[in-house]
C-alpha positions in Angstrom: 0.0 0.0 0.0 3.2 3.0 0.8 4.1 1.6 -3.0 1.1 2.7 -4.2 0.6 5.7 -2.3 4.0 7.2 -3.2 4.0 6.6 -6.5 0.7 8.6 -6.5 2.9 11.8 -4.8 6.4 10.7 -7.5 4.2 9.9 -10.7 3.2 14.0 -10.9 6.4 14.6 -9.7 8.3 13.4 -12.5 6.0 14.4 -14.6 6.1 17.9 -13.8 9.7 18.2 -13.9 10.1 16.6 -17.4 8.1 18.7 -19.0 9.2 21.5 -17.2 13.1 20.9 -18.6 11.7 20.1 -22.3 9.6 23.5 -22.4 12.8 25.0 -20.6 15.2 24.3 -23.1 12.8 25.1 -26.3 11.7 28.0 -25.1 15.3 29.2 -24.9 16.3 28.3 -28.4 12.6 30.0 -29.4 14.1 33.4 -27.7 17.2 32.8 -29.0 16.1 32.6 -32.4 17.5 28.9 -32.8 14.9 26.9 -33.4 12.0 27.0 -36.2 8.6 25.8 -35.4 8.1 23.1 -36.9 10.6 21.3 -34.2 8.4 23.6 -31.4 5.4 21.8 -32.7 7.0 18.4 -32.5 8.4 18.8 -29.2 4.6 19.9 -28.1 3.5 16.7 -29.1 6.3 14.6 -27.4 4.9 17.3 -23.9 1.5 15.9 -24.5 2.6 12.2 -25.3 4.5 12.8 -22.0 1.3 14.1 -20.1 -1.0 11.8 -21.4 1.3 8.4 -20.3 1.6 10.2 -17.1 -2.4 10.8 -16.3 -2.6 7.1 -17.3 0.5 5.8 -15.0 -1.5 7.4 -12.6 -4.8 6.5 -13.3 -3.3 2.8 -12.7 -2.0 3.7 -9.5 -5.4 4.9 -7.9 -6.9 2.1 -9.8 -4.1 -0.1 -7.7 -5.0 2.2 -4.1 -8.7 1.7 -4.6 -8.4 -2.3 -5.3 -5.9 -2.5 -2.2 -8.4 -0.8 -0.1 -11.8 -2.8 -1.1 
């Protein structure tokens, strides 16, 4: 059950953080005038890829809390 319950605190976490250094780093080379947008747009999908396996990593978890708990 402390499995479960801190991956349901780390799987945000890590998540967060992620895309917080991809959108870092682009956003840089945007300002900078390094980077066209067609590489902005592809590393907005790989952000949302990222968010989307994360909702679901954690969907499983409270799937797994719930299941412990009944």
């Amino acid at each position: 059950m402390l499995f479960w319950l801190a991956l349901f605190v780390i799987i945000p976490f890590i998540v967060i953080v992620i895309s917080v250094v991809m959108i870092g780093d682009d956003f840089w080379q945007l300002i900078t005038f390094r980077m066209d947008f067609g590489r902005l747009f592809s590393d907005f999908f790989h952000i949302v890829a990222l968010v989307f396996l994360g909702i679901v990593a954690w969907g499983a978890d409270i799937f797994e809390i719930v299941r412990h708990l009944a």
